[in-house]
C-alpha positions in Angstrom: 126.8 175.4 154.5 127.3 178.1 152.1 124.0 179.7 152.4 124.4 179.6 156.3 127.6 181.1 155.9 126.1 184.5 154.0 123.5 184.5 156.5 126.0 184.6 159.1 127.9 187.5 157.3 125.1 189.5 156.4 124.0 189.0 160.3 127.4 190.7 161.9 127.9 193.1 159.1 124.0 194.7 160.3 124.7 194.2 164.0 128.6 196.0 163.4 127.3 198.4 161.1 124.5 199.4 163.6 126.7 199.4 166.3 129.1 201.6 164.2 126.5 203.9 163.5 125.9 204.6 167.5 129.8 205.0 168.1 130.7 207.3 164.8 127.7 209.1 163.5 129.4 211.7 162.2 130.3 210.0 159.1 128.0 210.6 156.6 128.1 208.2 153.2 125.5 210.7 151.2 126.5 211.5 147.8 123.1 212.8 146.3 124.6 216.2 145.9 126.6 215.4 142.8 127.4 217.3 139.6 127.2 215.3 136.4 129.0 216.8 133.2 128.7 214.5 130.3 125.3 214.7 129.3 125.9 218.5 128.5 129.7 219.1 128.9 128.4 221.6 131.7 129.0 221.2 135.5 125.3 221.0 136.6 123.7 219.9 139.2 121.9 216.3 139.0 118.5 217.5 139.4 119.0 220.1 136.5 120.3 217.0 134.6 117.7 215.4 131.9 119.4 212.4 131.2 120.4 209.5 133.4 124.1 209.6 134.3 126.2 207.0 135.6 128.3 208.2 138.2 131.6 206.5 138.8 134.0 207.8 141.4 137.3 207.3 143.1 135.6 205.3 146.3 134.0 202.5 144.0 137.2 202.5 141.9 138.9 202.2 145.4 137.0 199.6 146.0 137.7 197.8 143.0 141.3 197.9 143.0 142.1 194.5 141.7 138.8 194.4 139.3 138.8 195.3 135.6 137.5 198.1 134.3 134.7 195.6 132.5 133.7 193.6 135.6 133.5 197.5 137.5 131.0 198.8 134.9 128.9 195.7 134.7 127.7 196.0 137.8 125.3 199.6 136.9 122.1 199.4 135.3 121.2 199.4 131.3 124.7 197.8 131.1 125.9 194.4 130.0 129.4 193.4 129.8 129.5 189.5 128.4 132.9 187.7 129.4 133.1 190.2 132.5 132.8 186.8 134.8 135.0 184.9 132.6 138.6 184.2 132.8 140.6 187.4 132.6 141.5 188.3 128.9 138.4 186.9 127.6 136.7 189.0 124.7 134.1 191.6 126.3 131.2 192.2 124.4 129.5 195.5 125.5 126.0 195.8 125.2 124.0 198.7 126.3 120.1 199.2 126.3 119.8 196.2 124.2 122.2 197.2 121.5 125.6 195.5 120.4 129.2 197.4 120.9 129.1 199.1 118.5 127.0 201.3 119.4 128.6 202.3 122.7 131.5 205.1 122.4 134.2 205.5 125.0 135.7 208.6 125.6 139.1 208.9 127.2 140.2 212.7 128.7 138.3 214.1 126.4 139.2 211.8 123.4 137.2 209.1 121.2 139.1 206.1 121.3 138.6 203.1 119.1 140.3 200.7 117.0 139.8 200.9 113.5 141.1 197.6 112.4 138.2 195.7 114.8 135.4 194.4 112.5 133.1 197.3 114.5 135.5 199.9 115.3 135.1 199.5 119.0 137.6 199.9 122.0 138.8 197.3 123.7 138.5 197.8 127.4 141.0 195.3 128.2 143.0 197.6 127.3 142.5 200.1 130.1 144.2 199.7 133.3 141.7 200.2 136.5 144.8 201.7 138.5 145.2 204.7 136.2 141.1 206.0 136.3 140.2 208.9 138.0 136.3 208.4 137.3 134.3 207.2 135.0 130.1 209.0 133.8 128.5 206.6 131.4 125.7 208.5 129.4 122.7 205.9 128.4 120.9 206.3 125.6 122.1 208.6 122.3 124.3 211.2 122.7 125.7 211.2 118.7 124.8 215.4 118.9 127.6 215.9 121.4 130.0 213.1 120.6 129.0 211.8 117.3 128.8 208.6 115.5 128.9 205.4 117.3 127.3 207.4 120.7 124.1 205.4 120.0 123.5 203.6 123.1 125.8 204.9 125.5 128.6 206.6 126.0 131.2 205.7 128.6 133.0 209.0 129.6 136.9 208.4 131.5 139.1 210.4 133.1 142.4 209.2 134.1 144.4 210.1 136.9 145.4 214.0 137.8 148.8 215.2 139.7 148.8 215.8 143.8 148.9 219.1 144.5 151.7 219.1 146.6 155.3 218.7 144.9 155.8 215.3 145.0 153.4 212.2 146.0 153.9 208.4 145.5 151.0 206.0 145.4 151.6 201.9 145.1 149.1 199.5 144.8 149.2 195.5 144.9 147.5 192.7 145.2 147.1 189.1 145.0 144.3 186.3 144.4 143.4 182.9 143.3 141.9 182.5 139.8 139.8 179.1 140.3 136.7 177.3 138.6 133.8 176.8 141.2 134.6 172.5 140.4 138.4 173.2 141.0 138.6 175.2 144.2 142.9 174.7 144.2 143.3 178.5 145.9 146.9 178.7 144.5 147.9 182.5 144.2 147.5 183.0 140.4 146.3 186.3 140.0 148.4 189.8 140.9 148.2 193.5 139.7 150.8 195.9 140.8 150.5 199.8 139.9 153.0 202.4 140.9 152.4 206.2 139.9 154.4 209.4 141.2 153.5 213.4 140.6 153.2 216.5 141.6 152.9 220.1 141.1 156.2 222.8 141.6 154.4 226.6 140.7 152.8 226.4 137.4 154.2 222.7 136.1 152.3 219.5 137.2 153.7 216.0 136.4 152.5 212.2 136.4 154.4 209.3 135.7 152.7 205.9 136.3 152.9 202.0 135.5 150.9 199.0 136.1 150.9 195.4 135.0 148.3 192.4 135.5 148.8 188.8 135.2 146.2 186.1 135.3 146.7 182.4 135.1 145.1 179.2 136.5 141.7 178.8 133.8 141.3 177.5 130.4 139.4 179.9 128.1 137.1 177.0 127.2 135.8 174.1 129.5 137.4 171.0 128.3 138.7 167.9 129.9 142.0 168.7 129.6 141.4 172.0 131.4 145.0 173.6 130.5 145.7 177.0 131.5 145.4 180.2 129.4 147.4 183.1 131.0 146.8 187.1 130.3 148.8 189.9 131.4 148.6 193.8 130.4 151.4 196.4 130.8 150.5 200.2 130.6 153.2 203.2 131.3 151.2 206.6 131.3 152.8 210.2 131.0 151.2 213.7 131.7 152.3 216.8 132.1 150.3 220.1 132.6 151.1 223.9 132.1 149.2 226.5 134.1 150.5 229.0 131.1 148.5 231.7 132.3 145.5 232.1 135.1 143.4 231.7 132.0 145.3 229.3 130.0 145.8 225.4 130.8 147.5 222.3 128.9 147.8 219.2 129.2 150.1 216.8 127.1 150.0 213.3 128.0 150.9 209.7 126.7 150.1 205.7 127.4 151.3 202.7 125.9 149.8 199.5 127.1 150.6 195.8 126.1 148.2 192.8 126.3 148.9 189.5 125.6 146.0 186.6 126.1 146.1 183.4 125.2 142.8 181.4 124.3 141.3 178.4 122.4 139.4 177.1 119.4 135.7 178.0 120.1 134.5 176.1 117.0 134.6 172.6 118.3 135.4 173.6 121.9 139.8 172.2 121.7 142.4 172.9 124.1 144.8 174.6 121.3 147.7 177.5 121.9 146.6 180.1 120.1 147.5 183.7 121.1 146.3 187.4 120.7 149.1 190.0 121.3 148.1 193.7 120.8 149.8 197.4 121.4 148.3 200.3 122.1 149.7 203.6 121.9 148.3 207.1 122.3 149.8 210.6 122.7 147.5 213.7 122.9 146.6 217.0 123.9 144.2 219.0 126.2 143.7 222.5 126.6 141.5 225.2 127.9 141.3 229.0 127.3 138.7 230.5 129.3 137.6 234.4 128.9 134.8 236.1 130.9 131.5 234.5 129.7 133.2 231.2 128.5 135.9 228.6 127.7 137.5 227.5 124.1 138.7 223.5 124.7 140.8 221.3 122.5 141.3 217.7 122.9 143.2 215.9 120.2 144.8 212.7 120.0 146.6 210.3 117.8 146.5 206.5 118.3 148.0 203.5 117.1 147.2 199.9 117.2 148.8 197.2 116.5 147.7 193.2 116.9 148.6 189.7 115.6 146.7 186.9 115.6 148.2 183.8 116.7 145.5 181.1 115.4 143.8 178.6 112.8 143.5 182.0 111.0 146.7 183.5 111.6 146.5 188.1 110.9 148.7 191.1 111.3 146.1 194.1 112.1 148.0 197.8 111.8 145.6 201.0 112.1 145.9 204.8 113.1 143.6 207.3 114.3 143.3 210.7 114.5 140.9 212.7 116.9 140.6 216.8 117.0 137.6 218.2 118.9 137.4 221.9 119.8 135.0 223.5 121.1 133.4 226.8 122.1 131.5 226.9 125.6 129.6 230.6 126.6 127.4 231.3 129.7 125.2 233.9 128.7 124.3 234.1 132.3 123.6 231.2 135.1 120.5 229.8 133.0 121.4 229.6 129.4 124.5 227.9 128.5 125.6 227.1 124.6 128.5 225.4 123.0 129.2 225.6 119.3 131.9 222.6 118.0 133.8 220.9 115.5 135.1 217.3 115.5 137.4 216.1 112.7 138.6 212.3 112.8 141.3 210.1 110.4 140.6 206.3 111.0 143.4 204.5 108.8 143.5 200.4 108.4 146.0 198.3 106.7 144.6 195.6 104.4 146.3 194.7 101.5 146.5 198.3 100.6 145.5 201.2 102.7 142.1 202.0 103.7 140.9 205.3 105.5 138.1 207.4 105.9 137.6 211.1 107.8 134.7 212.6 109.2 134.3 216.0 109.9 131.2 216.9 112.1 130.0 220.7 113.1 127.7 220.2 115.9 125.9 222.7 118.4 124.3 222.2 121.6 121.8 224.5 124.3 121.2 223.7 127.9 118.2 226.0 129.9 117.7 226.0 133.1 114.5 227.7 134.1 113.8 229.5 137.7 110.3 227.5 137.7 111.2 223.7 136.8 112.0 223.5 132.9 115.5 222.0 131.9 116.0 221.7 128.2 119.1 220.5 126.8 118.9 219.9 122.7 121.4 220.2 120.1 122.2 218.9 116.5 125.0 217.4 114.6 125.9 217.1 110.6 127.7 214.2 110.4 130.0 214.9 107.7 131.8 211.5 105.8 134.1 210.9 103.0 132.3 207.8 101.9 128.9 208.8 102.8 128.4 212.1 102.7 126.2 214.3 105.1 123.9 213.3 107.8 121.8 215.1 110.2 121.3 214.0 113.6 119.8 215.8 116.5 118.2 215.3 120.6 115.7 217.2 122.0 115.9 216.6 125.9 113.6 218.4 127.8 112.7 218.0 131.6 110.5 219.4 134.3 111.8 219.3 138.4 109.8 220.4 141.3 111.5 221.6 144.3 110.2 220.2 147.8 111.4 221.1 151.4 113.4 217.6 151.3 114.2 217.5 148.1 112.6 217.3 144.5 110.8 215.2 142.2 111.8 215.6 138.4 110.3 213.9 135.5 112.5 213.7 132.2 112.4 212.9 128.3 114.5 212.4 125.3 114.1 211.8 121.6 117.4 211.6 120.1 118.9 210.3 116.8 122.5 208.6 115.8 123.6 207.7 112.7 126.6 204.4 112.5 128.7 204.1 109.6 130.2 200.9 108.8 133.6 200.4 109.9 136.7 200.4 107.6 136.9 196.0 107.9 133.4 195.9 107.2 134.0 197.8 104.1 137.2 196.6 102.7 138.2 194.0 105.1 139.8 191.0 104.7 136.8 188.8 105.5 133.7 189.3 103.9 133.9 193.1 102.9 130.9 194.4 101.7 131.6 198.1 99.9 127.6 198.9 99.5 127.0 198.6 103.2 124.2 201.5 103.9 125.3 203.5 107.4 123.1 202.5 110.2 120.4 204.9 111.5 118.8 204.8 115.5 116.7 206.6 117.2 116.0 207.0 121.0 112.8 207.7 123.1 113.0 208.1 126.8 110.8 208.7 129.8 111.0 208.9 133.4 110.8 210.5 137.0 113.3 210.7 139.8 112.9 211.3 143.3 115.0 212.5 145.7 114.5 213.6 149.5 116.5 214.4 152.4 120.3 213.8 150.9 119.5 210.6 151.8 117.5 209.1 149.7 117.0 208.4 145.1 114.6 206.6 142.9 114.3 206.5 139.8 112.9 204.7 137.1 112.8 205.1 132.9 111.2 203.1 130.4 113.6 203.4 126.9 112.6 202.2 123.2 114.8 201.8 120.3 114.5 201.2 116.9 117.6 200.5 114.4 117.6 200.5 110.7 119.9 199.1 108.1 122.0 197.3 111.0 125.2 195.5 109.5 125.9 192.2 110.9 128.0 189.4 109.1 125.6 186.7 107.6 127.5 183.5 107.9 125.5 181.8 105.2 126.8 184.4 102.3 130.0 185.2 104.5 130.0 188.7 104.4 128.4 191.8 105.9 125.2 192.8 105.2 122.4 194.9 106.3 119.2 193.9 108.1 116.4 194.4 106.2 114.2 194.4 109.3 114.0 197.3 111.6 115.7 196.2 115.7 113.5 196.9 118.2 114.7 197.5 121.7 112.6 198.8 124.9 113.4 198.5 128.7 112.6 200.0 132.0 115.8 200.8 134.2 115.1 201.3 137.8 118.0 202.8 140.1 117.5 203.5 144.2 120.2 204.7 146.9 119.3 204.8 150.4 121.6 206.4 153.1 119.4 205.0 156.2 121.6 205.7 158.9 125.4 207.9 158.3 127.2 204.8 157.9 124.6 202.4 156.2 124.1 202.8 152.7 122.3 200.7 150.0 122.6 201.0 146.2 120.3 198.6 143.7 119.1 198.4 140.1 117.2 196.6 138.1 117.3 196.5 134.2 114.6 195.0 131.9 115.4 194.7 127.9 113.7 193.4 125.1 115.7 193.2 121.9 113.4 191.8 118.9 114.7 191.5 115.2 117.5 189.2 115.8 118.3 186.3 118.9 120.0 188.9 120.8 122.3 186.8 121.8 123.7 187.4 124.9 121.4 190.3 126.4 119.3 189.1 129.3 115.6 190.2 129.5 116.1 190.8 133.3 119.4 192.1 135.8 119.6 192.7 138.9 122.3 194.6 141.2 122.4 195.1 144.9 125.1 196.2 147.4 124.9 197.0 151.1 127.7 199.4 152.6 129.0 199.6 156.0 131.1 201.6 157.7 132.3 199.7 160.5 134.7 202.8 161.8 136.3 206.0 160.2 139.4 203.5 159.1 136.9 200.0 158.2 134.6 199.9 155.6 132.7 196.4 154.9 130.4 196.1 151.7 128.5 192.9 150.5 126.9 192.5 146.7 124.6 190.7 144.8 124.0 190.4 140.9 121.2 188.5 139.7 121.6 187.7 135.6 118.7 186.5 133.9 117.9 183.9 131.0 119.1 185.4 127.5 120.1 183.5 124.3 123.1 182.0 123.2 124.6 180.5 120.1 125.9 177.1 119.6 128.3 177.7 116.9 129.3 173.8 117.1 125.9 173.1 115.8 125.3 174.1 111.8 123.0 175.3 111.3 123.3 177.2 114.8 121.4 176.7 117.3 120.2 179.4 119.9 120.5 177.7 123.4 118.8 179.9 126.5 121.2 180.1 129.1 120.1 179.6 132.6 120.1 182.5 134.7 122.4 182.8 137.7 123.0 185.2 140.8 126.7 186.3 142.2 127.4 187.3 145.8 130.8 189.5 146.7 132.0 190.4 149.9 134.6 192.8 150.6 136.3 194.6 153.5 138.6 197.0 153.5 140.9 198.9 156.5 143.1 201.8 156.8 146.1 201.0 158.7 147.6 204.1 158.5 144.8 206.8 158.4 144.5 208.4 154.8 147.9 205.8 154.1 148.1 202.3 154.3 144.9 200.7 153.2 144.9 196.7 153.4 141.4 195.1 151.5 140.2 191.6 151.3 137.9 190.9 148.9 136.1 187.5 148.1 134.0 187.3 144.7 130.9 184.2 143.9 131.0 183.7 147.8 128.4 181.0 147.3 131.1 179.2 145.1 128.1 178.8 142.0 128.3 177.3 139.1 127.1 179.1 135.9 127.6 179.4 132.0 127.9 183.3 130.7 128.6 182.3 127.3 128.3 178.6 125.9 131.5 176.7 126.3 133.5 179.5 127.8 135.2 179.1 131.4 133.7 181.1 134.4 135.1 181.8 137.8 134.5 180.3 140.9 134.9 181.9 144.5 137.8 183.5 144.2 139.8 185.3 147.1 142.0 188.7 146.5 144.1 190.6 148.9 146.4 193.6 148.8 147.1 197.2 149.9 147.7 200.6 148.2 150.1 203.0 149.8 150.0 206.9 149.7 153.4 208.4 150.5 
């Protein structure tokens, strides 16, 4: 009945998107014409681009109003977000081109963010709110040369939301869902997010003031008999203002406090127990730009705070600050050769049982040519610069070659790149199993591909990836403390990407990802992925979109089992449907979104609850 059922939808959305296409061709989806900016920190066009960027803008995010930042990203190629499909508040594990989270940086308005008092100094993304993102690039591969240490698999590049242009604008968003198992199908309303934000810009002063909150309930973090509920919620207030001091000289000051609170359970011996993890985040910074004939001087700075307590069988306080200054010089010396010379300086303090802290102070450079017969280069280096570890050189070397056709071009690209990881402040001095001789961790990246584009209307491309990390720390549970590998991690992969814009309102996007990690059980990284997503445009005020994700076998650990035991996990595939309609043209927008269609049962991580079909509806408002 179910299968029939997605038949019959797939059926009418062709026929209606057809149809549509008769009545309204005008409307054109294309978006091949895009500009990516983090791979160089340069506006340039994609096909002058030699690395593959990631793309995230205000119509997906649109579309996943209601969604998670986590369970938004997860859905691109080279990109695995574990717990994504789990009950909301669940820990994410990000893992990127076969690496671990570490090893993935995120970026936010110009600023590294991360958590110094996490055993791997990583962000926690459920700590962003989806309501307050502008757009999102995610870099794969290295990028340490242009935003240093921890940039070793990818770098996921934000940008919150900017002030209307007119004087004052409101915008409200809301919306409400079931939060059910595929065995319990109950579809009580146990899901909302609300988001409210107001700005605008009177002469040279722009202002933003937003807030947003989310609330989950309804699942247990771990499937037990008992099956007891386990509720999150996350509150965020955000404040920017910007100063157009001069037609030369911008700032921006801005601020964000957000809240979480998720309860969860005892994973070691799978019990219904209420434990609960309650954390604060808290962030103020500063973003400006100076521009003069040939160039730009840019500062972003911030200072963070975080602040967590552990409510379990192993009961913690965690306190830690960060500081973040990077400024940085970018000159044109005309529309082919562009240069930017930088210097990054960042404080990560812990409390332990005394204070902890380190600093790294990083001079970096970076070149991008672009050539009038086909040759992009884009290549820099980075002294990495530590109080605990001294100085360490790492560099990329990025060159690629595009030939122009009548329709479009066909561009081949490559990359050797090198990071460098230092261990984090808890794996150092930590409470649990600090290990003060840990030796920093040292990657390198080779890539090599083609893309093809033709007609606006059409992109493929495909990359093959290999990786090989040294000295990586991990906690060995038989000494119980941090160590580094003696062996050398090997990763490789091929990433295939195409968009096709058939007809002006039919689009399809799909990816496949392969990745091979060998060294450890890579738990949790499957060797094959799959994304698809047909978009429709039904009219110029309905849009229709349905998806499929296709997750393959990949190891898991059974930590009730000593010694462990790895357990594959059986793939599965997702189906999402989702429709959404403009009421009130450029206004009132109503969606309806239904996620696992099918209704399929699945395990993402051993013992840990997963969602069922689930239905979510709201609106979001422009005023």
């Amino acid at each position: 009945m179910n299968k029939s059922f997605f038949g019959l939808c797939a059926a009418l959305l062709v026929c209606t998107g057809a149809s549509a296409q008769q009545q309204n061709d005008s409307i054109n989806m294309q978006q091949l014409d895009e500009v990516v900016v983090s791979d160089s920190r340069f506006a340039l066009k994609r096909e002058n681009s030699g690395k593959t960027v990631i793309k995230i803008g205000p119509e997906v995010l649109t579309r996943g109003q209601g969604k998670s930042i986590a369970q938004i990203i997860n859905s691109f190629s080279g990109l695995e977000i574990s717990g994504s499909r789990g009950r909301a508040g669940s820990v994410l594990g990000v893992y990127a081109r076969g690496g671990r989270g570490r090893q993935v940086l995120v970026v936010i308005d110009g600023a590294r963010v991360s958590d110094p008092s996490s055993f791997s100094s990583e962000y926690d993304l459920r700590l962003l709110s989806t309501a307050n993102v502008e757009s999102i690039e995610i870099i794969k591969g290295a990028a340490s040369t242009l935003y240093g240490t921890n940039a070793a698999t990818a770098v996921i590049n934000i940008t919150t939301k900017k002030a209307a242009s007119k004087k004052i604008a409101l915008h409200l968003e809301s919306s409400v869902g079931t939060n059910q198992t595929a065995a319990d199908q109950n579809y009580n309303l146990s899901r909302s997010s609300n988001s409210a934000r107001i700005g605008g810009t009177l002469n040279k002063f722009a202002y933003l003031i937003g807030v947003s909150n989310s609330y989950a309930d309804g699942l247990s973090a771990i499937v037990t008999p008992e099956n007891e509920k386990d509720d999150f919620s996350n509150i965020s207030t955000d404040l920017k203002l910007g100063f157009q001091i001069s037609e030369a000289f911008h700032i921006d000051i801005y601020g964000n406090q957000t809240k979480v609170r998720t309860q969860f359970d005892e994973s070691f011996g799978l019990m219904d127990v209420p434990y609960e993890f309650l954390s604060k985040q808290e962030r103020v910074g500063l973003a400006s730009q100076f521009k003069y004939s040939k160039g730009s001087i840019l500062l972003n700075a911030a200072h963070s705070n975080y602040d967590s307590e552990s409510k379990s069988a192993f009961p913690g306080t965690f306190e830690a600050r960060n500081y973040v200054v990077d400024i940085y010089n970018k000159y044109n010396f005309n529309d082919r050769f562009y240069t930017i010379v930088g210097l990054n300086h960042i404080v990560d303090r812990t409390e332990f049982v005394e204070t902890k802290k380190f600093t790294l102070t990083d001079p970096y450079a970076n070149m991008v040519y672009v050539s009038d017969f086909g040759l992009n280069i884009n290549t820099g280096a980075r002294l990495n610069s530590h109080s605990e570890y001294g100085s360490h050189f790492v560099y990329n070397v990025n060159p690629s070659f595009t030939i122009k056709t009548t329709a479009g071009y066909l561009k081949f690209l490559s990359s050797y790149a090198t990071s460098y990881i230092t261990p984090s402040l808890t794996q150092l001095f930590g409470n649990f199993g600090p290990n003060p001789n840990l030796k920093p961790e040292d990657d390198r990246t080779i890539e090599g591909g083609l893309e093809y584009a033709m007609n606006h209307n059409l992109r493929l491309s495909a990359l093959y990836f290999d990786r090989k990390e040294e000295n990586f720390v991990f906690y060995d549970n038989v000494t119980n403390g941090y160590l580094n590998a003696e062996n050398t991690i090997d990763a490789q992969g091929v990433e295939i990407e195409v968009y096709w814009n058939p007809l002006a309102n039919l689009r399809f996007n799909g990816n496949y990802t392969f990745t091979e990690r060998k060294g450890d059980n890579a738990i949790r990284i499957p060797k094959h992925k799959l994304n698809a997503s047909l978009d429709y445009r039904l009219s110029e005020r309905t849009n229709a979109s349905i998806s499929y994700a296709l997750t393959g076998e990949r190891s898991d650990t059974d930590f009730n089992v000593f010694p462990y035991v790895d357990e594959p996990l059986e793939s599965f595939s997702l189906v999402d449907l989702y429709l959404d309609h403009q009421l009130i043209k450029k206004r009132l927008r109503l969606f309806l979104a239904v996620s696992n269609l099918l209704n399929e049962t699945y395990t993402e991580a051993l013992g840990f609850t997963t969602r069922g079909r689930n239905v979510k509806m709201g609106f979001s408002l422009d005023l």
